[in-house]
MDAnalysis code that builds the backbone (N, CA, C; Angstrom):
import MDAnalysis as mda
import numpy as np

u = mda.Universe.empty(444, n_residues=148, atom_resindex=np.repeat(np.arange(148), 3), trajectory=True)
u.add_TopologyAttr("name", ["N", "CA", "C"] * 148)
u.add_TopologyAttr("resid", np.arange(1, 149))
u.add_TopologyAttr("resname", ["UNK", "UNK", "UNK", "UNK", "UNK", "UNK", "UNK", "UNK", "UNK", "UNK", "UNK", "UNK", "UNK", "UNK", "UNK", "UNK", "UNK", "UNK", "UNK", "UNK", "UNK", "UNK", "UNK", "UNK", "UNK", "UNK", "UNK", "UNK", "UNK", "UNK", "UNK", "UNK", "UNK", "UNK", "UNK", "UNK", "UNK", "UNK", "UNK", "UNK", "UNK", "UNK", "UNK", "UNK", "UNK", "UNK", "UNK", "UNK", "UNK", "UNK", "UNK", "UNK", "UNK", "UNK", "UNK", "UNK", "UNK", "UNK", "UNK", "UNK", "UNK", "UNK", "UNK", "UNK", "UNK", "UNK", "UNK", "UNK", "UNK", "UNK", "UNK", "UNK", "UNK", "UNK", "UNK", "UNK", "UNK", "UNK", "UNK", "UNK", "UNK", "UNK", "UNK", "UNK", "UNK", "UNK", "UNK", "UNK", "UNK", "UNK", "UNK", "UNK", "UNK", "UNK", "UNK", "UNK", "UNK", "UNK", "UNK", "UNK", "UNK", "UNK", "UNK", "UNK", "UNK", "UNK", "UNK", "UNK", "UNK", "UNK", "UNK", "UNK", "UNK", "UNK", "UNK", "UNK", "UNK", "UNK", "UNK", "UNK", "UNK", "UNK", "UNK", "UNK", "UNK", "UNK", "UNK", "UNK", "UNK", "UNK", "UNK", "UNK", "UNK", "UNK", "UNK", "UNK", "UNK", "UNK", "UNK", "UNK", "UNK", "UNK", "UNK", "UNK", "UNK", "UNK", "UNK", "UNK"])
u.atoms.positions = np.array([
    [-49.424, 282.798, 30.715],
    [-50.806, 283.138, 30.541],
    [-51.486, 282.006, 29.762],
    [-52.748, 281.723, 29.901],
    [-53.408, 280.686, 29.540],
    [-54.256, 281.086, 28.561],
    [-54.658, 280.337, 27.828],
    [-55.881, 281.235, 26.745],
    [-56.766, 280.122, 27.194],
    [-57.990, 280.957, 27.919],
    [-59.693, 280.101, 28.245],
    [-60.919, 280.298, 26.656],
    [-60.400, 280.602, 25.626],
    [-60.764, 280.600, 24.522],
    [-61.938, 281.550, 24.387],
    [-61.920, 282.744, 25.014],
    [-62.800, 283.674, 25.781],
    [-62.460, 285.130, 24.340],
    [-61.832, 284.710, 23.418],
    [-61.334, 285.915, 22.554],
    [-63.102, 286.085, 21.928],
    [-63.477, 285.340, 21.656],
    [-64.937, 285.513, 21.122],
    [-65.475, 285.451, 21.504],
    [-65.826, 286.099, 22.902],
    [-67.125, 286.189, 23.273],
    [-68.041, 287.534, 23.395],
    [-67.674, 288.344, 22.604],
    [-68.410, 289.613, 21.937],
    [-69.312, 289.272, 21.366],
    [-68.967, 288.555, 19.716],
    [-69.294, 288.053, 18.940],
    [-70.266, 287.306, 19.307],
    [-69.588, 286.106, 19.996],
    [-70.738, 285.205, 20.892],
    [-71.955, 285.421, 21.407],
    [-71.435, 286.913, 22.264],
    [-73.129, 287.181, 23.044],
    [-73.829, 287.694, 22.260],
    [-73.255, 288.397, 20.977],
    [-74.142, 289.180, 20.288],
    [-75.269, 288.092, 19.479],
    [-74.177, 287.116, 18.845],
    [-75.398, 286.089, 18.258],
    [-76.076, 285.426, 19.067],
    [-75.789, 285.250, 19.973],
    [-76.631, 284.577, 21.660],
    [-78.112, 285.046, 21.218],
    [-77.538, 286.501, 21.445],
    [-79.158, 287.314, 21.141],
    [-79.865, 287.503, 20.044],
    [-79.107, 286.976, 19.115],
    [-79.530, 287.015, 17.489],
    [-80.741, 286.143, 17.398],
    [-79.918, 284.909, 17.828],
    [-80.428, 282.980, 17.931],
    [-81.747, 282.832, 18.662],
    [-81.273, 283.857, 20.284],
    [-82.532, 283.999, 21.008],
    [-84.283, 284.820, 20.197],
    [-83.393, 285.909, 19.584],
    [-84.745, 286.748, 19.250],
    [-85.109, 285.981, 17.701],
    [-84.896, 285.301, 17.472],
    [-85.023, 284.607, 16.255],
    [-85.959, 283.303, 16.478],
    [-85.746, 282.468, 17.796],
    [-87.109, 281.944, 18.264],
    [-87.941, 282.311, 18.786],
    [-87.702, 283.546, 19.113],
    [-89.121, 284.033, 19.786],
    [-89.944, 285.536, 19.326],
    [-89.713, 285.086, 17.894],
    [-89.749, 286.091, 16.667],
    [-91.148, 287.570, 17.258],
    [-92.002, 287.028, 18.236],
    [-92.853, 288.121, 18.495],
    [-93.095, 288.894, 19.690],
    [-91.764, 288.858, 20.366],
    [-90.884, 289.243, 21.301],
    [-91.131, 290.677, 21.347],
    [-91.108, 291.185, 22.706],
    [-91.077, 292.577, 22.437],
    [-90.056, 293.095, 23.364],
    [-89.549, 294.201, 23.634],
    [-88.286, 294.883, 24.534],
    [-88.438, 296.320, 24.868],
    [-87.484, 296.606, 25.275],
    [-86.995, 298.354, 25.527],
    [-87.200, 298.753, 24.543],
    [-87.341, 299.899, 24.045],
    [-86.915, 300.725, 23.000],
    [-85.186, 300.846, 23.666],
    [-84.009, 301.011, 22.437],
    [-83.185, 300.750, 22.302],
    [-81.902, 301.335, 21.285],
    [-80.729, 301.583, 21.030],
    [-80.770, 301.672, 20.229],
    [-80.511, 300.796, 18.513],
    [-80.638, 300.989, 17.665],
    [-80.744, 299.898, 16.437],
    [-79.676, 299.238, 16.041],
    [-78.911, 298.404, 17.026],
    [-78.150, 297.499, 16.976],
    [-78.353, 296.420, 16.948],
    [-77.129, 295.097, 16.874],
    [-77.049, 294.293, 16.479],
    [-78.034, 293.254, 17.619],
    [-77.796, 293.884, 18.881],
    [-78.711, 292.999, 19.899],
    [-79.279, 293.807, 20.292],
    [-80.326, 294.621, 19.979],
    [-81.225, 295.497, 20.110],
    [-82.232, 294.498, 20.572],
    [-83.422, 293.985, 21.816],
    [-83.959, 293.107, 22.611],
    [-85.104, 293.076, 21.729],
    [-85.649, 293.635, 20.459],
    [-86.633, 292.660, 19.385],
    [-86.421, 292.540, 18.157],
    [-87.199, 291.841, 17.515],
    [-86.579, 292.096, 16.051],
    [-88.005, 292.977, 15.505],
    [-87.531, 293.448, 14.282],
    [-88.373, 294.599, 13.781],
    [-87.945, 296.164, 13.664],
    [-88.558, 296.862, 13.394],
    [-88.149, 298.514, 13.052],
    [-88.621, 298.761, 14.814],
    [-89.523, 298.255, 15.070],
    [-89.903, 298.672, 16.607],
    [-89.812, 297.443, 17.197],
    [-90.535, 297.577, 18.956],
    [-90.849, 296.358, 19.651],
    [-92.128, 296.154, 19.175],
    [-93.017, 296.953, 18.593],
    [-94.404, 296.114, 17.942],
    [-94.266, 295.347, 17.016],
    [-93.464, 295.349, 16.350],
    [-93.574, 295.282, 14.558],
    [-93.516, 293.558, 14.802],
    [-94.334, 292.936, 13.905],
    [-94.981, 291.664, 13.693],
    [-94.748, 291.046, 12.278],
    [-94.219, 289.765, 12.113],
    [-94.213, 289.240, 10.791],
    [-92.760, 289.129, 10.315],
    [-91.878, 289.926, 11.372],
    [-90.283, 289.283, 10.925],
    [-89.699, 287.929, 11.821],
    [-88.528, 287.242, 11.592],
    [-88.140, 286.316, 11.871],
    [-86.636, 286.134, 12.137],
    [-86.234, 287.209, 11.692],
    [-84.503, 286.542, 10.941],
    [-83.782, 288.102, 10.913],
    [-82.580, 287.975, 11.810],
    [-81.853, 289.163, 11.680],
    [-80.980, 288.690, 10.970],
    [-80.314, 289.341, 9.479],
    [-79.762, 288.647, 9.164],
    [-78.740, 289.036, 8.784],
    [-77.225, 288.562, 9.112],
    [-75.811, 289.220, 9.604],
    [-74.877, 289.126, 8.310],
    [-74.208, 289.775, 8.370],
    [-73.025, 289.385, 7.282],
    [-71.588, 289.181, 8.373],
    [-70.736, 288.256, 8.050],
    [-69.442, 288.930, 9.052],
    [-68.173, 288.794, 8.350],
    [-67.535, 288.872, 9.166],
    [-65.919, 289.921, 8.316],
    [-65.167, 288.977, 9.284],
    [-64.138, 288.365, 8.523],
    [-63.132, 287.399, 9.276],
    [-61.500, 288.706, 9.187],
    [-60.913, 288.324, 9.687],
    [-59.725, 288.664, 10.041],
    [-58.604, 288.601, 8.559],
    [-58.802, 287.769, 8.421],
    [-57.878, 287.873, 6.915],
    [-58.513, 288.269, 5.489],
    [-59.687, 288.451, 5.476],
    [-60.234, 288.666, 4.184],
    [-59.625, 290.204, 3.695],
    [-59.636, 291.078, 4.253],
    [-58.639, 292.558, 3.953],
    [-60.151, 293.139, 3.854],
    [-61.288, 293.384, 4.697],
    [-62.209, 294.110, 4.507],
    [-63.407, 293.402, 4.109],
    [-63.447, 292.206, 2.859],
    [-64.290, 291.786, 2.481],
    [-65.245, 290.649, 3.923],
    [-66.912, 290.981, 3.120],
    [-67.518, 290.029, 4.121],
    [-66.695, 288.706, 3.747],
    [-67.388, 287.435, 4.664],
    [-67.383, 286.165, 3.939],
    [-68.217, 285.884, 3.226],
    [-67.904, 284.911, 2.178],
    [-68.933, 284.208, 1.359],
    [-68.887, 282.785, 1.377],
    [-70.085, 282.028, 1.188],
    [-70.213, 281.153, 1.295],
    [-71.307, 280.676, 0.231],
    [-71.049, 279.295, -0.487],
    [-71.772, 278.859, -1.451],
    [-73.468, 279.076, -0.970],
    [-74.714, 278.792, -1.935],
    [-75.819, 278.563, -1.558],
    [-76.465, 277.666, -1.651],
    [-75.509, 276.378, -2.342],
    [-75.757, 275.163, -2.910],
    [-74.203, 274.263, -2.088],
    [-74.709, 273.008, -2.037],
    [-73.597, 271.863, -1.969],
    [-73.202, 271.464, -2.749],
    [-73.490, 271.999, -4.219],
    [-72.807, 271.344, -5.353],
    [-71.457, 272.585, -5.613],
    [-71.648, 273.800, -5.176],
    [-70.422, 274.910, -5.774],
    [-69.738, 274.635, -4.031],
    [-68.346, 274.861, -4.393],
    [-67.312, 274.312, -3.309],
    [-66.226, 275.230, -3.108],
    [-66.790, 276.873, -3.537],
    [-65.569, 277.770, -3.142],
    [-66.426, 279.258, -3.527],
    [-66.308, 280.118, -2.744],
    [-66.287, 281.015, -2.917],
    [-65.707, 282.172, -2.429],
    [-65.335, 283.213, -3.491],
    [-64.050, 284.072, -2.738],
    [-64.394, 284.916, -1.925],
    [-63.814, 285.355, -0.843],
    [-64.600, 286.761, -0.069],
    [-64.962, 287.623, -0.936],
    [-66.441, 287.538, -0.507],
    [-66.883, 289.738, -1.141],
    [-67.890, 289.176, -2.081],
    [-67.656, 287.734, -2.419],
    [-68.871, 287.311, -3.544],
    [-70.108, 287.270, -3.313],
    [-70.759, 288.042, -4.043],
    [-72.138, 287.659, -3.995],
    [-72.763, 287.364, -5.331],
    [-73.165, 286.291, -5.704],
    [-73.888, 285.702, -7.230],
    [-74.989, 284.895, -6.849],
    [-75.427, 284.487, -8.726],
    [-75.986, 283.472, -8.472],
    [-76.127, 282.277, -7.446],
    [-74.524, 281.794, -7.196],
    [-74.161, 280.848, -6.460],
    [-73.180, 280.728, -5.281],
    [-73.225, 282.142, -4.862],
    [-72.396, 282.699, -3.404],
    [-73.276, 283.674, -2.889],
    [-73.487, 283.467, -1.612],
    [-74.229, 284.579, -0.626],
    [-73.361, 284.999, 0.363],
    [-73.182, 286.290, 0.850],
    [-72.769, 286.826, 2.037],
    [-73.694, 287.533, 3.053],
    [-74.346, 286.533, 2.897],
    [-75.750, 286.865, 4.293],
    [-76.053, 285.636, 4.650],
    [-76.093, 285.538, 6.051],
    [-76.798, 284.727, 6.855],
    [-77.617, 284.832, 7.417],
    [-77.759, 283.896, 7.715],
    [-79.046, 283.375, 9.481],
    [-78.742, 282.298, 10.461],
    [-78.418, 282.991, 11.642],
    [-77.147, 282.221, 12.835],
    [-78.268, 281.345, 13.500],
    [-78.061, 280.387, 13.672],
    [-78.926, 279.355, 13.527],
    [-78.700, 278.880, 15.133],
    [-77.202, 278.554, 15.419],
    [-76.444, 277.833, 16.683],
    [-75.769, 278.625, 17.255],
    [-75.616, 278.333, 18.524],
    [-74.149, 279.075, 18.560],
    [-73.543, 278.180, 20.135],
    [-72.853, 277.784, 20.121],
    [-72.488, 276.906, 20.694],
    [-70.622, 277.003, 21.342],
    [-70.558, 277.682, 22.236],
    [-69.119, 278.623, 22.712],
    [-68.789, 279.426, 21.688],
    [-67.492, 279.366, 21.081],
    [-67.180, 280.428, 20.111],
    [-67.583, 279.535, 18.891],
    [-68.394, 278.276, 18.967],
    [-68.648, 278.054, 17.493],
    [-70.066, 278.087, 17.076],
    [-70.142, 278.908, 15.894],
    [-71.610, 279.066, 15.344],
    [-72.015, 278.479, 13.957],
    [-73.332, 277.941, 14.430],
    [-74.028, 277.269, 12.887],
    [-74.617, 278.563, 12.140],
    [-74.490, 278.615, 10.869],
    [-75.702, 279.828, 9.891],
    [-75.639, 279.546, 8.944],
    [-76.917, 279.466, 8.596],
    [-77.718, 279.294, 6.951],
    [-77.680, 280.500, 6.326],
    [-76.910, 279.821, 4.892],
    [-76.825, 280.887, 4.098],
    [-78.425, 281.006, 3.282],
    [-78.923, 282.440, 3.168],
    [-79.883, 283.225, 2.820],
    [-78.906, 283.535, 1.401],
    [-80.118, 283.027, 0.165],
    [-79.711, 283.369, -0.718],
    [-81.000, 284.645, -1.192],
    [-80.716, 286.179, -1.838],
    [-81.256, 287.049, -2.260],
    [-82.460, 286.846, -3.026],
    [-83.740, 287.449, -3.014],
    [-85.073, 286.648, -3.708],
    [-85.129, 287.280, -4.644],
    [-85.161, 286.743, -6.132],
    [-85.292, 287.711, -7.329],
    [-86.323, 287.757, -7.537],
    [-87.615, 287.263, -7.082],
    [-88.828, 287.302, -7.693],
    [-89.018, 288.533, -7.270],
    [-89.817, 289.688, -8.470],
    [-89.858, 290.365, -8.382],
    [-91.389, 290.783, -7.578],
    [-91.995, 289.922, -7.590],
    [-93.435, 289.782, -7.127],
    [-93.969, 289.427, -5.530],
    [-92.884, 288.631, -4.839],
    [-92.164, 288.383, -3.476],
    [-91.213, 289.220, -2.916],
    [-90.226, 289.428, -3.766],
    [-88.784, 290.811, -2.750],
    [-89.187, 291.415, -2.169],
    [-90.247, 292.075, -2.199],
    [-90.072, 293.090, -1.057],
    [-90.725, 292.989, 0.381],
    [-91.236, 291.564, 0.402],
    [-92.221, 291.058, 1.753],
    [-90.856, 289.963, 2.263],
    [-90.487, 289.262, 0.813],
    [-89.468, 288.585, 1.204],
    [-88.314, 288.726, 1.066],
    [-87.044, 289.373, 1.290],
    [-86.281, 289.879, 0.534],
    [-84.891, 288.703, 0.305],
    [-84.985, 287.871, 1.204],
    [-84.244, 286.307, 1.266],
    [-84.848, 285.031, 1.198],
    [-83.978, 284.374, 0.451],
    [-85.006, 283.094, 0.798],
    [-83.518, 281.904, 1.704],
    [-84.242, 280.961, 2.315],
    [-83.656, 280.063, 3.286],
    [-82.862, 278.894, 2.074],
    [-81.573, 278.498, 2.201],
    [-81.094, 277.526, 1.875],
    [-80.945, 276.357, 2.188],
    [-80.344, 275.230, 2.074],
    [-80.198, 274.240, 3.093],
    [-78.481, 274.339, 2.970],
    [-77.994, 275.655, 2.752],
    [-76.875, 275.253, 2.935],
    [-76.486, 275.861, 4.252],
    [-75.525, 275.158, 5.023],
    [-75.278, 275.839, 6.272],
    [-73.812, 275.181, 6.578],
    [-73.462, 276.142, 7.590],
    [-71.949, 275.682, 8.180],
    [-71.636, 276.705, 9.284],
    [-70.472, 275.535, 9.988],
    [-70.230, 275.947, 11.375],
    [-68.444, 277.091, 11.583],
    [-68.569, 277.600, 11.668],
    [-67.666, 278.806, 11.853],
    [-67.104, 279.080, 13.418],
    [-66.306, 278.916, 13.237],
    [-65.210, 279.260, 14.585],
    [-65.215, 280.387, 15.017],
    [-65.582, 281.120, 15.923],
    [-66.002, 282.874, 16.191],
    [-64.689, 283.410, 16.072],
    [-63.641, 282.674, 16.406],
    [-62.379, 283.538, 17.137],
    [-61.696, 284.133, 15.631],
    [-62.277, 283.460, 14.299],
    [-62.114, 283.861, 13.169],
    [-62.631, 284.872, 12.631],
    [-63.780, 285.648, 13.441],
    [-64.790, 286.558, 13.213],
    [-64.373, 287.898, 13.603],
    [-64.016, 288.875, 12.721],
    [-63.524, 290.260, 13.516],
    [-64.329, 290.992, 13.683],
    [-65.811, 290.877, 12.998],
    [-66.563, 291.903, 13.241],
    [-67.891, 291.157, 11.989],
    [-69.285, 291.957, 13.232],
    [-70.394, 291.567, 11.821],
    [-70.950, 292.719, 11.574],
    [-72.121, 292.650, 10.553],
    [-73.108, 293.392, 10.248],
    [-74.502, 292.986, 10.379],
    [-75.266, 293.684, 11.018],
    [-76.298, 293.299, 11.043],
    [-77.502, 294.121, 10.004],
    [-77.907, 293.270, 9.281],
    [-79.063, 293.838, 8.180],
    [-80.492, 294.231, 8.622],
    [-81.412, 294.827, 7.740],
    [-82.822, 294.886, 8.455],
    [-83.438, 293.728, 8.660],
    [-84.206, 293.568, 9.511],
    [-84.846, 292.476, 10.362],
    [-86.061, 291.910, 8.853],
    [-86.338, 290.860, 8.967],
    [-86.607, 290.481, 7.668],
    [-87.763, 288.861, 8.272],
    [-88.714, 288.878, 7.160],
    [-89.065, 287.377, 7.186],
    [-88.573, 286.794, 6.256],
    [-88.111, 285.320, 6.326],
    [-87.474, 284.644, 5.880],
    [-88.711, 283.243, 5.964],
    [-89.077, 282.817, 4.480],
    [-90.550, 281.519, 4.770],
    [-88.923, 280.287, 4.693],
    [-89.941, 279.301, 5.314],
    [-89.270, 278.058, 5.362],
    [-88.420, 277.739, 6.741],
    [-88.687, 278.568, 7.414],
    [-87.492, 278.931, 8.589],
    [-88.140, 278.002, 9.835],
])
């Protein structure tokens, strides 16, 4: 038996549609139900002013925990499940390119005066992830994200 490297392509199509409804943020669809590739982003197909579905995912060896990933290029490790100052476990799937995907880590907005219009803000940190490492994601509420 041959492996056509086809183990991720769940994963794959789902961010396909992530990536897709993410450029064409004022998109509208079926009503559906509120999943991960649900055909708009928003609470409905009207809803106006979001941008960014934004995923958490779960690799195969972590024992449950999301991944984490720094929010800066200066911190160079972070353990699964972290979320701080300087580790986020939320993204924004940016690429996706066979089973390999680009996503910017979304670090949490503390301003208390912004959170709740904005509830992430955009990093420049990003990295490319191998799907076939991916056992499963989460998808969060549909969100604007400035800088995007």
């Amino acid at each position: 038996m041959t492996n056509e490297n086809n183990d991720c392509c769940c994963i794959a199509e789902i961010l396909n549609v992530i990536c897709i409804l993410q450029r064409n943020a004022n998109c509208c669809g079926d009503n559906c139900l509120d999943t991960c590739d649900r055909g708009f982003l928003g609470n409905t197909a009207t809803t106006l002013g979001v941008n960014t579905r934004p995923i958490m995912l779960y690799t195969c060896a972590a024992n449950g925990l999301p991944w984490s990933m720094p929010i800066s290029r200066d911190t160079t490790s972070c353990p699964a499940g972290t979320s701080s100052a300087t580790c986020s476990t939320v993204f924004r799937v940016e690429k996706v390119d066979g089973c390999c995907a680009t996503f910017r880590v979304l670090q949490a907005n503390t301003d208390p005066e912004t959170s709740t219009n904005f509830p992430y803000l955009a990093t420049n940190s990003v990295f490319t992830m191998n799907l076939n490492c991916v056992c499963s994601i989460r998808c969060l509420n549909d969100v604007c994200v400035e800088n995007i």
